[in-house]
C-alpha positions in Angstrom: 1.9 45.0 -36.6 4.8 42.8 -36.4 5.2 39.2 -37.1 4.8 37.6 -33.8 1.5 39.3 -33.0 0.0 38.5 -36.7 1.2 34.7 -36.6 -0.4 34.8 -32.6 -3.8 36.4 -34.4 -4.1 33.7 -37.2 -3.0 30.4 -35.0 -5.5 31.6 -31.8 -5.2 29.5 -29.0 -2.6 27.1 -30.8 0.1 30.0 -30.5 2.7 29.0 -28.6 2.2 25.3 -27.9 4.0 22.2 -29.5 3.3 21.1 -32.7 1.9 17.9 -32.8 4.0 15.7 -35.5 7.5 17.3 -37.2 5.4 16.1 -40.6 2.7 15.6 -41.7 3.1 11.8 -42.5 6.1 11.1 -39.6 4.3 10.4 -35.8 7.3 12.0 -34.0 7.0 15.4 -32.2 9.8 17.8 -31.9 10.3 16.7 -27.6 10.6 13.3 -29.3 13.1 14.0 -32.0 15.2 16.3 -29.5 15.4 13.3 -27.1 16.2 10.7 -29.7 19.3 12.9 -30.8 20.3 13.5 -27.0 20.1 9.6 -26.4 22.3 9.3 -29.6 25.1 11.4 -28.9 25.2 9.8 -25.4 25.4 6.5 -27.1 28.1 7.2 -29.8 30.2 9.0 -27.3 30.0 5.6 -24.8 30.7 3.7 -28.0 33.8 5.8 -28.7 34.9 5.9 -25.0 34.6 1.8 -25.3 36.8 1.7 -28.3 39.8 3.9 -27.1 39.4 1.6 -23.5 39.6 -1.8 -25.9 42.6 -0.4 -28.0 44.7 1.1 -24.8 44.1 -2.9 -23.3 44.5 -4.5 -26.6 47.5 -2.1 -27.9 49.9 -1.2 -24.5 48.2 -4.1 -21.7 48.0 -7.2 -23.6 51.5 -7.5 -25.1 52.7 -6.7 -22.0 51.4 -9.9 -20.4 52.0 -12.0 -23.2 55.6 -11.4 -22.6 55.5 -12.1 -18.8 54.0 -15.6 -20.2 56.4 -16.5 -22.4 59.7 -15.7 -20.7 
C-alpha cells in the first residue's frame, strides 16, 4: 500500500481538502498566506519601480531644470 492511499484511509473524508489554520495557534489558512505573499511581492516591486522613477527625476531631470533657471 503506498503512502497516498494510507494517509487517504486514516484522514477519511478530510483527504484532500484545505487545512483549516497553517498552526495550531495562528488563524491564517494556507489560501490566506499564499495571497498575502502575492500582495507583497506586488507591493515591493511598485515600491521599487517608484524608487528608480524618483531617482531618474531627482538624479538626470531635476538638475537639468535647475540650470535652465539659473542662466
Amino acid at each position: 500500500m503506498g503512502e497516498s492511499k494510507r494517509r487517504k484511509e486514516i484522514l477519511g473524508d478530510e483527504y484532500g481538502k484545505e487545512k483549516k489554520t497553517i498552526l495550531p495557534g495562528i488563524p491564517v489558512t494556507k489560501q490566506q498566506s499564499r495571497q498575502f505573499m502575492t500582495w507583497t511581492t506586488r507591493g515591493a516591486w511598485i515600491g521599487i519601480g517608484t524608487l528608480a522613477f524618483t531617482w531618474i527625476m531627482i538624479r538626470f531631470i531635476g538638475p537639468a531644470f535647475g540650470w535652465w533657471t539659473t542662466n
